[in-house]
ZADO-1210 file (C-alpha; in nm, 4 decimals, padded with zeros to 6 digits):
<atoms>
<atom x="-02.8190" y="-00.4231" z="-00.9702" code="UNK" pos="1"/>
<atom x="-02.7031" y="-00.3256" z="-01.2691" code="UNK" pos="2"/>
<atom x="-02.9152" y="-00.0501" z="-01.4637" code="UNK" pos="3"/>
<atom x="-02.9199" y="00.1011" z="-01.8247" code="UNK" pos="4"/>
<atom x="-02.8837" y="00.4845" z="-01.8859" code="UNK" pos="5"/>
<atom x="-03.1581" y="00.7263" z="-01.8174" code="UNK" pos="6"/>
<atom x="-03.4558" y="00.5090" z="-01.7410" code="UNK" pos="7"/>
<atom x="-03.5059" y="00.2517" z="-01.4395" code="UNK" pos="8"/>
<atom x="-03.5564" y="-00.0565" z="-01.4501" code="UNK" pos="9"/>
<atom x="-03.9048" y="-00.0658" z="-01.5700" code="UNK" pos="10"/>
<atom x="-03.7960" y="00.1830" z="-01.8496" code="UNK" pos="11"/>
<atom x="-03.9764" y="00.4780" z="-01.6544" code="UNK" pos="12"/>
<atom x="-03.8066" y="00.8496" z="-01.6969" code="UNK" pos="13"/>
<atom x="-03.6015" y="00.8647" z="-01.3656" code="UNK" pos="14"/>
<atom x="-03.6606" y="01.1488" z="-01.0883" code="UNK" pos="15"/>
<atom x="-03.4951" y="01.3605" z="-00.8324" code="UNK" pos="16"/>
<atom x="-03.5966" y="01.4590" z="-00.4664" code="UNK" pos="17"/>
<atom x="-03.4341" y="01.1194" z="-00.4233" code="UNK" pos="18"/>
<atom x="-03.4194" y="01.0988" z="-00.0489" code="UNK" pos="19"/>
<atom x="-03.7734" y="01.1166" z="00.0809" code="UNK" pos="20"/>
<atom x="-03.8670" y="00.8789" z="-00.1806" code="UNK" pos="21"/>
<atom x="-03.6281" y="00.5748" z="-00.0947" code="UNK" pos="22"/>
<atom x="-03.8611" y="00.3346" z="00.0903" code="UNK" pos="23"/>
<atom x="-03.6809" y="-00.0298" z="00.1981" code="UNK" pos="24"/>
<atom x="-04.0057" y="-00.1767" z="00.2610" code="UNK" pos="25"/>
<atom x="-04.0977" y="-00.1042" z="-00.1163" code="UNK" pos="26"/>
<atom x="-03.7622" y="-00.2494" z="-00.1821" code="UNK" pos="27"/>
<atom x="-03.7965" y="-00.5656" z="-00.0110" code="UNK" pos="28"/>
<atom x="-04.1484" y="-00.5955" z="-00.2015" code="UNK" pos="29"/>
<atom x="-03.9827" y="-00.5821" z="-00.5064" code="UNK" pos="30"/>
<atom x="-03.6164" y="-00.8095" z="-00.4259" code="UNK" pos="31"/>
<atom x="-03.8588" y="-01.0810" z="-00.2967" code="UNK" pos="32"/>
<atom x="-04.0495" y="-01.0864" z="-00.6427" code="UNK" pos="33"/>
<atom x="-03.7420" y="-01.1404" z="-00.8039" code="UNK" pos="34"/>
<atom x="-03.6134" y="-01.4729" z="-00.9408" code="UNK" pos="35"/>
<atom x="-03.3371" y="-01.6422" z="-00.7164" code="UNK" pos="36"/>
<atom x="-03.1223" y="-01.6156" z="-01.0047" code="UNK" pos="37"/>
<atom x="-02.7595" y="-01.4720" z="-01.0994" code="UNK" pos="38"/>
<atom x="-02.9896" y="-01.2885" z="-01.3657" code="UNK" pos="39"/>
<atom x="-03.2070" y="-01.1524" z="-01.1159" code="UNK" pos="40"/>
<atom x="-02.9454" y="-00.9847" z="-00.9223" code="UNK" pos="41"/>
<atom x="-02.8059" y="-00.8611" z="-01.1935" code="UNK" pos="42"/>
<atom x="-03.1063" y="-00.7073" z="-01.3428" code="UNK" pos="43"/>
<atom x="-03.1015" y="-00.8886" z="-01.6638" code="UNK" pos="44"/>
<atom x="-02.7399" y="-00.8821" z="-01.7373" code="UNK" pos="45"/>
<atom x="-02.6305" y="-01.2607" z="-01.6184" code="UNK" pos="46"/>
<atom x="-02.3293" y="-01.2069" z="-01.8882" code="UNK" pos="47"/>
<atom x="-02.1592" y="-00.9796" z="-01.6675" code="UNK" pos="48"/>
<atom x="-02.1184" y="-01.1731" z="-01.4178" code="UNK" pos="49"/>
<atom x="-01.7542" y="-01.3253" z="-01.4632" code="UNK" pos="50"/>
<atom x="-01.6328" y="-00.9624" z="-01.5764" code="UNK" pos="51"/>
<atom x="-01.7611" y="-00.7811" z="-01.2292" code="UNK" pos="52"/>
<atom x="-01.6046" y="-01.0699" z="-01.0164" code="UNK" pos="53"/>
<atom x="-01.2385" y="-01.0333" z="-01.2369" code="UNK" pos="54"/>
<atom x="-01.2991" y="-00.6723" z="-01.2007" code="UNK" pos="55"/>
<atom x="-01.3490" y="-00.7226" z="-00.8185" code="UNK" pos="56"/>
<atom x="-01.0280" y="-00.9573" z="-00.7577" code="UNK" pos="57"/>
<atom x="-00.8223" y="-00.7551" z="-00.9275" code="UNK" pos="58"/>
<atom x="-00.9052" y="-00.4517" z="-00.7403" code="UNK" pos="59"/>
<atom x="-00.8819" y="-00.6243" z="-00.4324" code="UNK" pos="60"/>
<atom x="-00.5722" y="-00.7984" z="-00.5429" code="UNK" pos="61"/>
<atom x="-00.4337" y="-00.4630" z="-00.5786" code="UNK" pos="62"/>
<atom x="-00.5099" y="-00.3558" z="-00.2434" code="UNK" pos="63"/>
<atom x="-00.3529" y="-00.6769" z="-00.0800" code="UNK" pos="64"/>
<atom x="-00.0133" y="-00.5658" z="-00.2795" code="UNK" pos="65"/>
<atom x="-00.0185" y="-00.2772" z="-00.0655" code="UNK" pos="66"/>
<atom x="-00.0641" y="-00.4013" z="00.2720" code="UNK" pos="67"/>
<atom x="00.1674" y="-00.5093" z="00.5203" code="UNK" pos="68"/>
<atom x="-00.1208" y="-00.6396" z="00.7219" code="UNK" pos="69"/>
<atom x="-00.3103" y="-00.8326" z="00.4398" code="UNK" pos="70"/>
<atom x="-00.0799" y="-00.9524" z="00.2178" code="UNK" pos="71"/>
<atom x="-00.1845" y="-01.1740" z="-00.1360" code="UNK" pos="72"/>
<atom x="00.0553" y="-01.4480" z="00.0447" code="UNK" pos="73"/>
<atom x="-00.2284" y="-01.5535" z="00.3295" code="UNK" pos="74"/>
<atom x="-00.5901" y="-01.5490" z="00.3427" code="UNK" pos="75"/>
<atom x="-00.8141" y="-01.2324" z="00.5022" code="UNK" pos="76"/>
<atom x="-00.9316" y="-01.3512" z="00.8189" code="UNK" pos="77"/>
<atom x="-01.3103" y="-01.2714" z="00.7995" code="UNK" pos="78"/>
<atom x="-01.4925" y="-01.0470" z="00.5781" code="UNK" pos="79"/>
<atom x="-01.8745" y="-01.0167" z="00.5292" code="UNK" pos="80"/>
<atom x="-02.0233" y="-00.9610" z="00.2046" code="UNK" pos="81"/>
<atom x="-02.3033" y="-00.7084" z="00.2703" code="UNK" pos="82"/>
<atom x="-02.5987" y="-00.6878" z="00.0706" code="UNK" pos="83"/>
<atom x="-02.5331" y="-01.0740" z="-00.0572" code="UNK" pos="84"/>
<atom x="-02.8333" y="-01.1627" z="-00.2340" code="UNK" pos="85"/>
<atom x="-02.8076" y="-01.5487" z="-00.3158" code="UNK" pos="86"/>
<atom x="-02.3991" y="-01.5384" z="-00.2694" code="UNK" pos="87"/>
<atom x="-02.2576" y="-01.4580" z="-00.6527" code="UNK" pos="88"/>
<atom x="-01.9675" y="-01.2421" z="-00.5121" code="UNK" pos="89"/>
<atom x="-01.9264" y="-01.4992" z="-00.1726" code="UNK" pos="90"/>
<atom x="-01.9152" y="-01.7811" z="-00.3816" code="UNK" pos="91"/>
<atom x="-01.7582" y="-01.6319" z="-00.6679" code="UNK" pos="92"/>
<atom x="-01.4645" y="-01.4360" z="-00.5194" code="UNK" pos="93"/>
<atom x="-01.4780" y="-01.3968" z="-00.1054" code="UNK" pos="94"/>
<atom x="-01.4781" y="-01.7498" z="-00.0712" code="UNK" pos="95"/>
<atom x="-01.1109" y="-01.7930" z="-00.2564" code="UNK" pos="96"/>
<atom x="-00.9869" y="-01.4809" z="-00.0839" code="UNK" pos="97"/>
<atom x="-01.1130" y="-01.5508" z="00.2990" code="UNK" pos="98"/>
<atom x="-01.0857" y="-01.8100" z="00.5682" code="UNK" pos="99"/>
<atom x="-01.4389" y="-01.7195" z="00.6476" code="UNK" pos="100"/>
<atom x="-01.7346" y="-01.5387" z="00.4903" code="UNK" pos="101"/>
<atom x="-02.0200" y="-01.4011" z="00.6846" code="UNK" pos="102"/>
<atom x="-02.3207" y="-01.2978" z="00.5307" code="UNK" pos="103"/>
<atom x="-02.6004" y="-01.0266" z="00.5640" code="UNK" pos="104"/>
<atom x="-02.8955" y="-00.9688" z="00.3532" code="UNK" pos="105"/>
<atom x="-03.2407" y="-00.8545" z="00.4048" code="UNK" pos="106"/>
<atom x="-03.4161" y="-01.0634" z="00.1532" code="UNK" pos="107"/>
<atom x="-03.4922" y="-01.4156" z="00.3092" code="UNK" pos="108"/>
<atom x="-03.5641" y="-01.5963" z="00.0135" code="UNK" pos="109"/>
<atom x="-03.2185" y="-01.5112" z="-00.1497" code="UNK" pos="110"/>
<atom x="-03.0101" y="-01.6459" z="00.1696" code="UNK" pos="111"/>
<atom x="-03.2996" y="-01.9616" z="00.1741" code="UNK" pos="112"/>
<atom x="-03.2331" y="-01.9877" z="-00.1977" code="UNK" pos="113"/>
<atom x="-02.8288" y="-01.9690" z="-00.0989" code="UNK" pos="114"/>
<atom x="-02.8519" y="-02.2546" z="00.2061" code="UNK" pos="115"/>
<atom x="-03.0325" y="-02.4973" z="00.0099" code="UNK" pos="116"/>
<atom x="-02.7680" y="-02.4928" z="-00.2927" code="UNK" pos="117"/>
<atom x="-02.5105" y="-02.8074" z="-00.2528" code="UNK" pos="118"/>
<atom x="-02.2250" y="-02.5631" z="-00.2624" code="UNK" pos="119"/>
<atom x="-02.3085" y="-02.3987" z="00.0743" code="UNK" pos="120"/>
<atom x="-02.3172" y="-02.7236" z="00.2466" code="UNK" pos="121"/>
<atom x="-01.9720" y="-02.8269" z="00.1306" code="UNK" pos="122"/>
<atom x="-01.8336" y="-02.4557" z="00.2069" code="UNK" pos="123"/>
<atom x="-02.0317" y="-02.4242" z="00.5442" code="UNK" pos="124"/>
<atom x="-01.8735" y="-02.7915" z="00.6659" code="UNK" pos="125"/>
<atom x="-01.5445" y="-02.6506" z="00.5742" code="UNK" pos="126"/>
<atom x="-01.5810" y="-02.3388" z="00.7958" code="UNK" pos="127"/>
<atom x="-01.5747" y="-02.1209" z="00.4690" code="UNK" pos="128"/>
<atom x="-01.9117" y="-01.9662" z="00.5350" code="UNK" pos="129"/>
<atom x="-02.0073" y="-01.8577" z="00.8583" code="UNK" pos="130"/>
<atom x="-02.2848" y="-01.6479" z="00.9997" code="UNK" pos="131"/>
<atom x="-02.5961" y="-01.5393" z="00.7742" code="UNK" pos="132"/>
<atom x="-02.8024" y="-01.3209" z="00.8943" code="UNK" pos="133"/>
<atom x="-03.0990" y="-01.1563" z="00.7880" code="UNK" pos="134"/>
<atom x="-03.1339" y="-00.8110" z="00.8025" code="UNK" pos="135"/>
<atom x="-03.1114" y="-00.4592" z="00.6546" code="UNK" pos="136"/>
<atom x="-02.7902" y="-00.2610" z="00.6115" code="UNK" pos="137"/>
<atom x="-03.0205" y="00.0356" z="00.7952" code="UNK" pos="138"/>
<atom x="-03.0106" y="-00.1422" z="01.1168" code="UNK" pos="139"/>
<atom x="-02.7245" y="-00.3693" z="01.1099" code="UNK" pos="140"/>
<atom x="-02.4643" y="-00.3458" z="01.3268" code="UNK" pos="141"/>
<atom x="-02.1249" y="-00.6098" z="01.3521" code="UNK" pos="142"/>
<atom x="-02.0404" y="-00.7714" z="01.6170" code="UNK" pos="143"/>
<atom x="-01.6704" y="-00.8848" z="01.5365" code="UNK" pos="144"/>
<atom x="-01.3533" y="-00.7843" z="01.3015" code="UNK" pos="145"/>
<atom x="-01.3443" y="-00.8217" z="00.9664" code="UNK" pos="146"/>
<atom x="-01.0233" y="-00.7935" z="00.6888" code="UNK" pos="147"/>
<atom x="-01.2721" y="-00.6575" z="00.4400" code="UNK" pos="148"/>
<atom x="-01.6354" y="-00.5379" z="00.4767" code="UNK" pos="149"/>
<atom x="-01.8150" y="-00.5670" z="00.1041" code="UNK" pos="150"/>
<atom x="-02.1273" y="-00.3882" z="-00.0194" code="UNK" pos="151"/>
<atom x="-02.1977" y="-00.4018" z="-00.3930" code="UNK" pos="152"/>
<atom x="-02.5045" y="-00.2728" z="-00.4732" code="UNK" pos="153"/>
<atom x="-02.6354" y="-00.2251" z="-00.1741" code="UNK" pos="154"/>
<atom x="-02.5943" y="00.1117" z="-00.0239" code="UNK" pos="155"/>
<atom x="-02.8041" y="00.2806" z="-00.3394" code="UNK" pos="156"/>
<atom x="-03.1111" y="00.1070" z="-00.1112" code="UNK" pos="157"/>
<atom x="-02.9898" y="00.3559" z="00.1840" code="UNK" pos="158"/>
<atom x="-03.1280" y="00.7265" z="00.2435" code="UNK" pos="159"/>
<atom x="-02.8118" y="00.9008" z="00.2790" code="UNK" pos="160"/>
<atom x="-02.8281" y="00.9455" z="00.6527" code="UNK" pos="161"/>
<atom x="-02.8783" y="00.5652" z="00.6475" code="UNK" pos="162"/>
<atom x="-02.5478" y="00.5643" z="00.4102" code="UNK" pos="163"/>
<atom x="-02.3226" y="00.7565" z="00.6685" code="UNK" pos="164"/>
<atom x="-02.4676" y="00.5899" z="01.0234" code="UNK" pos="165"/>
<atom x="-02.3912" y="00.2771" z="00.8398" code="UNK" pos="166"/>
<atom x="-02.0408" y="00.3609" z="00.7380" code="UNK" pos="167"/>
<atom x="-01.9885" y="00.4671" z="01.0992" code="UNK" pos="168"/>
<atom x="-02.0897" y="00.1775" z="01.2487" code="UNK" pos="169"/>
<atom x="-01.9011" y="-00.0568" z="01.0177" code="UNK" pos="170"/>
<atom x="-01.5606" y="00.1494" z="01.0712" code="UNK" pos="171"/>
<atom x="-01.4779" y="00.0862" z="01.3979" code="UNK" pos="172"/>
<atom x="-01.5154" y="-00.3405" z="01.3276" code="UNK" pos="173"/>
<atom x="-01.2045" y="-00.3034" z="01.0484" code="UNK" pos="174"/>
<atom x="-00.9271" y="-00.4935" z="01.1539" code="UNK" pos="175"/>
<atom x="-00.6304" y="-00.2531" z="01.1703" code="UNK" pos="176"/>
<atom x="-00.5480" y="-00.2358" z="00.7467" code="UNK" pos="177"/>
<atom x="-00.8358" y="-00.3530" z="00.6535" code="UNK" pos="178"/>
<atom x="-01.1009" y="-00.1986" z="00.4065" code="UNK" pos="179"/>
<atom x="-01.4408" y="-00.0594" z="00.3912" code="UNK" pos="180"/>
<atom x="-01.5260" y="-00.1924" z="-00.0160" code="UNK" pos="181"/>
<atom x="-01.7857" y="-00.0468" z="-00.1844" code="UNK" pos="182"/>
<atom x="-01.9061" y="-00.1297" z="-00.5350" code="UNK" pos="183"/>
<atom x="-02.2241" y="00.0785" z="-00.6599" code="UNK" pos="184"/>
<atom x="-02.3220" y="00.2701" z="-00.9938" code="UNK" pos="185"/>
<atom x="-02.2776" y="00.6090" z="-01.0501" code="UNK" pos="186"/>
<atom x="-02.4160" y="00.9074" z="-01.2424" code="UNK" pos="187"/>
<atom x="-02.2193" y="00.9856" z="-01.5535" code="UNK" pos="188"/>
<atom x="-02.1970" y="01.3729" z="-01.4751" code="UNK" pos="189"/>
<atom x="-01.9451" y="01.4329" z="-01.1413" code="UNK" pos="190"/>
<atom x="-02.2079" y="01.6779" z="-01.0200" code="UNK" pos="191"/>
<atom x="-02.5203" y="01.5281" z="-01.1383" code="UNK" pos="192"/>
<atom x="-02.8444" y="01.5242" z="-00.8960" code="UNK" pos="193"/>
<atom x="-02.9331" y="01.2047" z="-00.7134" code="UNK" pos="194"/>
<atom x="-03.2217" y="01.0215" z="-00.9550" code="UNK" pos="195"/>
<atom x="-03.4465" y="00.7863" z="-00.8038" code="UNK" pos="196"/>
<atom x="-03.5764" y="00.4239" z="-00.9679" code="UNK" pos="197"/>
<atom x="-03.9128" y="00.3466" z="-00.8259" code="UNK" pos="198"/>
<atom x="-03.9190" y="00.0164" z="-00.9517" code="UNK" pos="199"/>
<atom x="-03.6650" y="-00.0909" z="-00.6600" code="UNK" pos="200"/>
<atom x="-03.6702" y="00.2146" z="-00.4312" code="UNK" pos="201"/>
<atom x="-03.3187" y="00.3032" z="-00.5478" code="UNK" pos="202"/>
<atom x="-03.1116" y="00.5696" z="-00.6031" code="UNK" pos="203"/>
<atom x="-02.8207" y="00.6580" z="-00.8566" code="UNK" pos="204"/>
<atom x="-02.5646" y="00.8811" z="-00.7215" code="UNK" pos="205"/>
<atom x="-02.2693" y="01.0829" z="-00.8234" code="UNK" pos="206"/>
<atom x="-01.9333" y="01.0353" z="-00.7587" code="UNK" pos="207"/>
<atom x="-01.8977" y="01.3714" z="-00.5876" code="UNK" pos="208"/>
<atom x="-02.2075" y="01.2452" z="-00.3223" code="UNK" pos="209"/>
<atom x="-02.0118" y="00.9608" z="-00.2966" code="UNK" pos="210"/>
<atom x="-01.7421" y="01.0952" z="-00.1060" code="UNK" pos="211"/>
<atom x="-01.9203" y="01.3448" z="00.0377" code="UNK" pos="212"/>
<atom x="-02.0977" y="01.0458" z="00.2410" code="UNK" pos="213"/>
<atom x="-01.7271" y="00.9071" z="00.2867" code="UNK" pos="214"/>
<atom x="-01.6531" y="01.1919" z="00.4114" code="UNK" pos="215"/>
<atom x="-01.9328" y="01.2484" z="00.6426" code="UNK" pos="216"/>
<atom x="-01.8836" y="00.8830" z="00.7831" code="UNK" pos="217"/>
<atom x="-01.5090" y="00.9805" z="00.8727" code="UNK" pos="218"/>
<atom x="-01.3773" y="00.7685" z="00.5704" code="UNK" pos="219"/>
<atom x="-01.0429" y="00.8519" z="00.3498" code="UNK" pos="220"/>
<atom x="-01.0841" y="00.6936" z="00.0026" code="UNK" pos="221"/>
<atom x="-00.7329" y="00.4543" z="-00.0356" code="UNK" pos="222"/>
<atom x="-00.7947" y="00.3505" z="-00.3969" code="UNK" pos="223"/>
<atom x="-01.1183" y="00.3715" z="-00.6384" code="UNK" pos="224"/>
<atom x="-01.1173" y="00.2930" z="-00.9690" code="UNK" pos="225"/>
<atom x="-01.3764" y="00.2098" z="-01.2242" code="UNK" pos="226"/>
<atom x="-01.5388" y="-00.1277" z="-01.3256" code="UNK" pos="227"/>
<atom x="-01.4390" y="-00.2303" z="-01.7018" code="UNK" pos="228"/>
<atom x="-01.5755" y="-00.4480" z="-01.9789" code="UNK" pos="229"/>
<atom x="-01.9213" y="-00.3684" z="-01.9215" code="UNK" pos="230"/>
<atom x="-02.1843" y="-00.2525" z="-02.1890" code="UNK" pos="231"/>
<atom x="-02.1733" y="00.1262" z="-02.2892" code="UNK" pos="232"/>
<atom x="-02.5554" y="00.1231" z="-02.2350" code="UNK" pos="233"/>
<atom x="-02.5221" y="00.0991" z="-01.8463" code="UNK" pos="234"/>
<atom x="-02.4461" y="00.2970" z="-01.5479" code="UNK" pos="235"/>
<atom x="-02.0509" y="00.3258" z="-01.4814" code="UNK" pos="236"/>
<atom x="-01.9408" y="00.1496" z="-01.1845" code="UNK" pos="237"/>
<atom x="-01.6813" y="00.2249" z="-00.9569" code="UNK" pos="238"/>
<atom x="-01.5027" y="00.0606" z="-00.6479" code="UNK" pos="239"/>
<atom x="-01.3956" y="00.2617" z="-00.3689" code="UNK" pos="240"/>
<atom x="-01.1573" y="00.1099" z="-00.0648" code="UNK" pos="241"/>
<atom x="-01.2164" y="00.2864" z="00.2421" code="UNK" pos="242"/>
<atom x="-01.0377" y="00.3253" z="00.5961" code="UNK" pos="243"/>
<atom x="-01.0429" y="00.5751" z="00.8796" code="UNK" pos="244"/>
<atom x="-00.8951" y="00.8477" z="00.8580" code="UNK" pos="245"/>
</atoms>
């Protein structure tokens, strides 16, 4: 979710001793509240939506350029879009990119909200969308390949430990060349100290912790650059592509 400088989301004064504080059951309280809505995810910012998703092809795009395995000319095989709420980035970019698009998100009423919309039917009886499955980054665990593996958004809901168990899990489920994408907010100072949002048990993090927890989870950074065209009152964002090292 997208969030404005130096207050959370319910405009209180944001704190530190971020770690021990980050509670997914609060979280899921608070994402299941929330309107089924491309504003919702977004935290009130619905007009960014088409900028983060050009933002998100190109970047990808890039990547594809690059590769000998996953070349612009042909589809990705399979990649999962992690943290999916109610399917903006599946249906917005992974879709067009991907033979197939798995699924995972803890909230059930987002991925309920998401099957009952016309435009999954007509994707899922093409094959375009394939598992869904309901569960928490924390605990998940794949159980095939994929091309890409996407989490926007998302891994600010993990403790860090959660952060670099995940990343290990996920990295041996890349298909040789593919990528490890992640999308998230970060701290406008390189050094900065985690801060905490209670309103949805998140935390903002610094670039440097960022690739610390790459790091940890035995991930090289291949390209990262920084989300543009959004409003100067929010959070940067930045997009990392990750492989093994």
């Amino acid at each position: 979710m997208l969030k404005k400088v130096g207050t959370d989301t319910a405009g209180i004064p944001l704190t530190d001793d971020v770690d021990t504080q980050i509670n997914q059951e609060d979280a899921i309280k608070y994402w299941s509240s929330t309107a089924p809505t491309v504003d919702g995810m977004l935290g009130g910012f619905p007009q960014v939506s088409s900028i983060d998703l050009r933002g998100s092809l190109a970047f990808l795009t890039k990547l594809q350029r690059a590769s000998k395995q996953h070349p612009t000319t042909k589809l990705l095989t399979r990649v999962v879009d992690c943290g999916a709420g109610i399917g903006r980035i599946t249906t917005g970019l992974l879709v067009d990119v991907a033979e197939t698009v798995d699924i995972v998100e803890p909230v059930k009423e987002f991925t309920d909200r998401f099957e009952a919309l016309e435009e999954y039917k007509v994707l899922k009886e093409k094959g375009k969308i394939g598992d869904i499955i309901v569960q928490g980054l924390q605990t998940w665990t794949p159980v095939r390949n994929y091309s890409v593996i996407w989490n926007q958004w998302c891994l600010c809901q993990l403790k860090d430990k959660q952060v670099i168990d995940y990343l290990r899990r996920c990295t041996p489920y890349l298909e040789p060349g593919g990528w490890i994408i992640t999308k998230e907010n970060v701290l406008r100072g390189l050094e900065d100290q985690d801060e905490f949002d209670k309103l949805d048990s998140s935390v903002l993090r610094s670039e440097t912790k960022f690739k610390h927890l790459f790091e940890e989870a035995g991930l090289k950074i291949v390209a990262t650059q920084y989300q543009k065209g959004f409003p100067a009152d929010l959070y940067p964002v930045r997009m990392w592509a990750l492989q093994a090292k």
